[in-house]
PyMOL CGO cylinders between C-alpha atoms (Angstrom):
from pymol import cmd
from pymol.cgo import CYLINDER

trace = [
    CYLINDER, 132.16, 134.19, 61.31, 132.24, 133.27, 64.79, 0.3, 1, 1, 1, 1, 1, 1,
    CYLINDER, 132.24, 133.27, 64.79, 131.44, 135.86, 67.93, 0.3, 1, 1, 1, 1, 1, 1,
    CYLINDER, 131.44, 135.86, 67.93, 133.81, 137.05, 70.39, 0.3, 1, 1, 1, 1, 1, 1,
    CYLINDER, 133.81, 137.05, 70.39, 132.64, 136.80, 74.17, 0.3, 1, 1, 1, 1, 1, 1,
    CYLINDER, 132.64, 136.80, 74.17, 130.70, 139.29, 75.92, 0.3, 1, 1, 1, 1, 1, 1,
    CYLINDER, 130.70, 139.29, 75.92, 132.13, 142.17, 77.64, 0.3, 1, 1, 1, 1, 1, 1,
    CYLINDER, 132.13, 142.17, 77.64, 135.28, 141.22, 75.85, 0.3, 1, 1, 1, 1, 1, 1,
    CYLINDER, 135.28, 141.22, 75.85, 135.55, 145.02, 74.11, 0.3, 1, 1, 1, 1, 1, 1,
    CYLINDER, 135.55, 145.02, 74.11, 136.75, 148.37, 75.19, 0.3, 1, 1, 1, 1, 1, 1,
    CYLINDER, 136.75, 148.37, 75.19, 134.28, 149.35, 71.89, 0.3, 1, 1, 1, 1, 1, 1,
    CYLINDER, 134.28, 149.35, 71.89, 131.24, 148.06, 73.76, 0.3, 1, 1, 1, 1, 1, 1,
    CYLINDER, 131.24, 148.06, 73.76, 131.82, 150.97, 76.05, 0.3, 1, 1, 1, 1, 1, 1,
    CYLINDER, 131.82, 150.97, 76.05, 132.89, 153.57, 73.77, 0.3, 1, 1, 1, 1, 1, 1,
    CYLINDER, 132.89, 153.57, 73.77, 131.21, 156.85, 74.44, 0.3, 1, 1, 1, 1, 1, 1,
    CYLINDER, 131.21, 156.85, 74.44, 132.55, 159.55, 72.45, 0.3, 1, 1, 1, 1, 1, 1,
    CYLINDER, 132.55, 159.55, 72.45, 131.41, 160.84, 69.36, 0.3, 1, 1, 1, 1, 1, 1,
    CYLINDER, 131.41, 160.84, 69.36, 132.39, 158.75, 66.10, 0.3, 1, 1, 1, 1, 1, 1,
    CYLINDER, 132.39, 158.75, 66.10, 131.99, 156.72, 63.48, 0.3, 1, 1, 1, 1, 1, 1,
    CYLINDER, 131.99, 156.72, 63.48, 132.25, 152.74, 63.83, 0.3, 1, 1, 1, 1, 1, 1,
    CYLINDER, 132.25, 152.74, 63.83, 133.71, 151.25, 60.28, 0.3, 1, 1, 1, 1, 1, 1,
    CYLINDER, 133.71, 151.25, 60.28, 134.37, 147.98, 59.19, 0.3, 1, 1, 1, 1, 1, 1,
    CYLINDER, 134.37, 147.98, 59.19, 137.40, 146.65, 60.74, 0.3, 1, 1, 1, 1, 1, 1,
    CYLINDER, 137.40, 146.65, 60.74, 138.82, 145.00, 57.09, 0.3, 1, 1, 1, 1, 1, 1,
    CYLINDER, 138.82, 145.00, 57.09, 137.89, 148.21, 54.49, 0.3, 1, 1, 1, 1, 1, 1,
    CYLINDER, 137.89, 148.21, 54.49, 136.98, 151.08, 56.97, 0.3, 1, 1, 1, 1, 1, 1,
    CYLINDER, 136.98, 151.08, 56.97, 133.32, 151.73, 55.21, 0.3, 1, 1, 1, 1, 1, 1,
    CYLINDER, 133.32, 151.73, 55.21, 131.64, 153.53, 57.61, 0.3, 1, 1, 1, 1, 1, 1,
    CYLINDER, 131.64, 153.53, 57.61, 128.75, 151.32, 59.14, 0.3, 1, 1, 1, 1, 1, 1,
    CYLINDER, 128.75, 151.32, 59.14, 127.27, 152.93, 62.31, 0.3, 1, 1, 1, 1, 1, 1,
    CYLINDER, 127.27, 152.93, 62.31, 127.15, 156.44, 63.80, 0.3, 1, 1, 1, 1, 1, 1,
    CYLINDER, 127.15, 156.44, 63.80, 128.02, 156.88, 67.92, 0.3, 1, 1, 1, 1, 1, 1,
    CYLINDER, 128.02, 156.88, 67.92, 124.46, 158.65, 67.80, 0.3, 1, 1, 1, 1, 1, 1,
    CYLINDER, 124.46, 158.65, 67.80, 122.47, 155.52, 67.60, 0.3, 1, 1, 1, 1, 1, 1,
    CYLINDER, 122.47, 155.52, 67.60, 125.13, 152.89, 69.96, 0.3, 1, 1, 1, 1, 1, 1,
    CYLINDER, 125.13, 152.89, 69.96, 122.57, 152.23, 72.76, 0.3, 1, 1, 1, 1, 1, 1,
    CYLINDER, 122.57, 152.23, 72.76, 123.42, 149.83, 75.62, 0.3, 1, 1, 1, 1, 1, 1,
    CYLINDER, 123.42, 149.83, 75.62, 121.97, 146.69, 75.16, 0.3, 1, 1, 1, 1, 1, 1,
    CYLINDER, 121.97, 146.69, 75.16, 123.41, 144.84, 78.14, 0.3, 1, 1, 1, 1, 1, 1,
    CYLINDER, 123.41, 144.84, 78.14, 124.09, 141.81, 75.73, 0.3, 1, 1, 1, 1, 1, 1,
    CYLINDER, 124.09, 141.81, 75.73, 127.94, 142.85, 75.79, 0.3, 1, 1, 1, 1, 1, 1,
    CYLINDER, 127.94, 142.85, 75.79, 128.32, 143.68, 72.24, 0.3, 1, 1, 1, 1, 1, 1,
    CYLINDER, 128.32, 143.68, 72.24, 128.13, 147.16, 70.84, 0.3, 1, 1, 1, 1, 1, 1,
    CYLINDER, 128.13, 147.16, 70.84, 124.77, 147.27, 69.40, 0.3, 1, 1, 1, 1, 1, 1,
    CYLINDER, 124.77, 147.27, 69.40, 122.84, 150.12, 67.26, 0.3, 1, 1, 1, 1, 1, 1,
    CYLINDER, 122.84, 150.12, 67.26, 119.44, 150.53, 66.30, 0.3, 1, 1, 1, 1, 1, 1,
    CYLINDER, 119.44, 150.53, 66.30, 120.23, 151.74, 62.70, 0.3, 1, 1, 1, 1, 1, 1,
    CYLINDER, 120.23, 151.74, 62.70, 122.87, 151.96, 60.28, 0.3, 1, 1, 1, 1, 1, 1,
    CYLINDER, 122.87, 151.96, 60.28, 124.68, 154.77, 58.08, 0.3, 1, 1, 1, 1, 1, 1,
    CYLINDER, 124.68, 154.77, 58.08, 123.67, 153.51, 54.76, 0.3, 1, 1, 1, 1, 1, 1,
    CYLINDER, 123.67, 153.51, 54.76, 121.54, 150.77, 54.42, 0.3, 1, 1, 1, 1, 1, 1,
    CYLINDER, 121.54, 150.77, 54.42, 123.83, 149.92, 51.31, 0.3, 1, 1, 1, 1, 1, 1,
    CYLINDER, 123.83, 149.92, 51.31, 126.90, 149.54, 53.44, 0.3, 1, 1, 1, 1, 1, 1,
    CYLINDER, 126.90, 149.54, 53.44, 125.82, 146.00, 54.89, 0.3, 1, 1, 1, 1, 1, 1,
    CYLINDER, 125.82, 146.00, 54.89, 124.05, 143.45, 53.33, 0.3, 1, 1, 1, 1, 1, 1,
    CYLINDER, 124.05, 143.45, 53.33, 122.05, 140.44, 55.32, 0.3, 1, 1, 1, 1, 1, 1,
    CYLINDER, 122.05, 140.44, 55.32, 121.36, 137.49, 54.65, 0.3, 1, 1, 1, 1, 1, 1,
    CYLINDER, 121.36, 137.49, 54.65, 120.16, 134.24, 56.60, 0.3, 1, 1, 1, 1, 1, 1,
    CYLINDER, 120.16, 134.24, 56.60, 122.39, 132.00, 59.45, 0.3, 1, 1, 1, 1, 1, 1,
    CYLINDER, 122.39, 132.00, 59.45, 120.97, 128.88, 60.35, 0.3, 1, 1, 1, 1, 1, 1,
    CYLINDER, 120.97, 128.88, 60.35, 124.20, 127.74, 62.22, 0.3, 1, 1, 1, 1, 1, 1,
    CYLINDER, 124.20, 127.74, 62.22, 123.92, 126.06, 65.39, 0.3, 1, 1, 1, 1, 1, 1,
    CYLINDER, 123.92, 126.06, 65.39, 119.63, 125.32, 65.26, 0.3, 1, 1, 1, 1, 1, 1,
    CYLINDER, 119.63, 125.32, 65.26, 119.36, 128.81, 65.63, 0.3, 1, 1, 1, 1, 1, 1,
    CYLINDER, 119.36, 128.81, 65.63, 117.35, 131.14, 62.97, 0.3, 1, 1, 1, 1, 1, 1,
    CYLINDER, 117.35, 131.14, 62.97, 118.92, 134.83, 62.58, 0.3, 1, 1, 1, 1, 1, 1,
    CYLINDER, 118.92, 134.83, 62.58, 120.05, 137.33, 60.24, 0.3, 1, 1, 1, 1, 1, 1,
    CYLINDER, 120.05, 137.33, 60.24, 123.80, 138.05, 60.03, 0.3, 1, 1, 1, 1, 1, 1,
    CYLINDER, 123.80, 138.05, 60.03, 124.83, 141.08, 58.77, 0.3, 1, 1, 1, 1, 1, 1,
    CYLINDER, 124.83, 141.08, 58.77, 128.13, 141.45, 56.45, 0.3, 1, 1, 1, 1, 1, 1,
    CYLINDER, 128.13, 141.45, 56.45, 130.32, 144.55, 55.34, 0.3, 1, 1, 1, 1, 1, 1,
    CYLINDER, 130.32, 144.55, 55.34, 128.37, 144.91, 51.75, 0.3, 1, 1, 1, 1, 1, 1,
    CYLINDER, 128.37, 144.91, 51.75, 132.19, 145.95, 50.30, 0.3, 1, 1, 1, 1, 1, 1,
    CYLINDER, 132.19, 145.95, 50.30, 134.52, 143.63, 51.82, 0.3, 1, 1, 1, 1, 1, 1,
    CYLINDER, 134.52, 143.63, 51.82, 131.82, 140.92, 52.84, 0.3, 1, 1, 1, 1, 1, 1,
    CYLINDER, 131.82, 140.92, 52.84, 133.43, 140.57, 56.59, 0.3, 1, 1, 1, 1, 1, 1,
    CYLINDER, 133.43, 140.57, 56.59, 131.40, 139.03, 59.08, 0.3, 1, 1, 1, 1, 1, 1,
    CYLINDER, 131.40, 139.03, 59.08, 129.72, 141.67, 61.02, 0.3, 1, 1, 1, 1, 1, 1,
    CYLINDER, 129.72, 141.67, 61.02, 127.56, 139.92, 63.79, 0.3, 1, 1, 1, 1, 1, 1,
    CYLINDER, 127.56, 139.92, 63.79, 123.78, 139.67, 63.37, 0.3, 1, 1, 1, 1, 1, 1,
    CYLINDER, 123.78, 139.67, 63.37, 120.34, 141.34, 63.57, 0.3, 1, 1, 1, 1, 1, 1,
    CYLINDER, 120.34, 141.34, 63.57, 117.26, 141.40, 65.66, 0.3, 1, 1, 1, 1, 1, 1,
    CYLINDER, 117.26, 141.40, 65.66, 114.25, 142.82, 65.56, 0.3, 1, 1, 1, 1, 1, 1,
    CYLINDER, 114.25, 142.82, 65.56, 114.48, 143.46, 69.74, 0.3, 1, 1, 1, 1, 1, 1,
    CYLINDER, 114.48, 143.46, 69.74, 115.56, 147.05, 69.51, 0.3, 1, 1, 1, 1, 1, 1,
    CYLINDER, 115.56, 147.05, 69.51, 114.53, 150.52, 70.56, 0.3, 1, 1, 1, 1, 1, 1,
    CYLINDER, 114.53, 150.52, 70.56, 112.29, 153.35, 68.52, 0.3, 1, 1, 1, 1, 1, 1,
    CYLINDER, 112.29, 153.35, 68.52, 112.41, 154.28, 65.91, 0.3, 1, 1, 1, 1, 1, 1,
    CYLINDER, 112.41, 154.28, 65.91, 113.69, 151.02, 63.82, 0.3, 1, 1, 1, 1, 1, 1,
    CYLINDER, 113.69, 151.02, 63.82, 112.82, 148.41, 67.06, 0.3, 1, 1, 1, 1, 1, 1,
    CYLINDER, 112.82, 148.41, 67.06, 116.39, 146.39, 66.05, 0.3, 1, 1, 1, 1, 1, 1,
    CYLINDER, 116.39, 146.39, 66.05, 119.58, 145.89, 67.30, 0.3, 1, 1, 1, 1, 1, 1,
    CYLINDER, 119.58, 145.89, 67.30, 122.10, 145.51, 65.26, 0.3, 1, 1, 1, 1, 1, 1,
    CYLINDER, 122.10, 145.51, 65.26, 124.59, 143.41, 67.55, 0.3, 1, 1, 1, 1, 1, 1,
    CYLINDER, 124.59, 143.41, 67.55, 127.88, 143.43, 66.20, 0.3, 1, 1, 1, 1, 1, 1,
    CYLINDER, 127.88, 143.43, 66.20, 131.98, 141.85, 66.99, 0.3, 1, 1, 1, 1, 1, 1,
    CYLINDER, 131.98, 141.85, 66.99, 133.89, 144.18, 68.51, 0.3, 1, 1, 1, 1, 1, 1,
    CYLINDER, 133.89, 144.18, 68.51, 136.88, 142.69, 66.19, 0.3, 1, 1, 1, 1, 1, 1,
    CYLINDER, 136.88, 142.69, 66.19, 134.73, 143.65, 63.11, 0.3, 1, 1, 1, 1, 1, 1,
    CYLINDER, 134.73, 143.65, 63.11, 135.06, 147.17, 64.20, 0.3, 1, 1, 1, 1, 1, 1,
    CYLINDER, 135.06, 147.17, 64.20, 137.18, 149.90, 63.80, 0.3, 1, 1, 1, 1, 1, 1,
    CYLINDER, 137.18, 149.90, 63.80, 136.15, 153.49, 65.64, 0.3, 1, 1, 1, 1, 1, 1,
    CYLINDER, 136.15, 153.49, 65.64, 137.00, 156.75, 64.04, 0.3, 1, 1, 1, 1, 1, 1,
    CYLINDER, 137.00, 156.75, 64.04, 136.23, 159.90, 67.15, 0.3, 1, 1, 1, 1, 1, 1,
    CYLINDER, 136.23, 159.90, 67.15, 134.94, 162.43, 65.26, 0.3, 1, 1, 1, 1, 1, 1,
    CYLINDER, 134.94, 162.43, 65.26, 137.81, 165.61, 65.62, 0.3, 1, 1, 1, 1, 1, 1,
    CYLINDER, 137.81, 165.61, 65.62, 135.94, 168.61, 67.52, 0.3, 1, 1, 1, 1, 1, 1,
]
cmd.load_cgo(trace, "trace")
């Protein structure tokens, strides 16, 4: 459950049209069409595929009060939630590179 540095991930920059999927069970998680630059250094996306794909709950850890979002099948540490995003939802879903796994969509 612990975070990866900043700018640490070729995935933060990842442009091309996919599907990011849980690292551990490959559920698929996020869409490329919602990855917006956040400048935070993680890959970050205002919504999900299926809400039923990750489940949240609450992380106290270190004094600070957030939501950390988990891999609802495998229950893998995902990185966390804020409500600091863009239109339409207004979050950002900021999540470990490591966690990840991209699938480019085949043209």
């Amino acid at each position: 459950e612990g975070t990866e540095p900043p700018f640490s991930s070729l995935l933060n920059e990842e442009k091309r049209e996919g599907t990011f999927r849980c690292a551990g069970c490959k559920s698929p998680l996020f869409s490329s069409s919602v990855k917006f630059d956040s400048g935070t250094g993680w890959p970050s996306f205002w919504d999900s595929i299926d809400k039923k794909n990750i489940k949240i709950r609450d992380d106290n850890s270190f004094g600070n009060k957030r939501v950390e979002i988990i891999c609802a099948n495998c229950d893998a540490h995902l990185g966390h939630v804020f409500k600091d995003g863009p239109n339409p939802t207004g979050l950002r879903y900021c999540v470990n590179s490591l966690s990840l796994d991209f699938k480019n969509k085949k043209k």
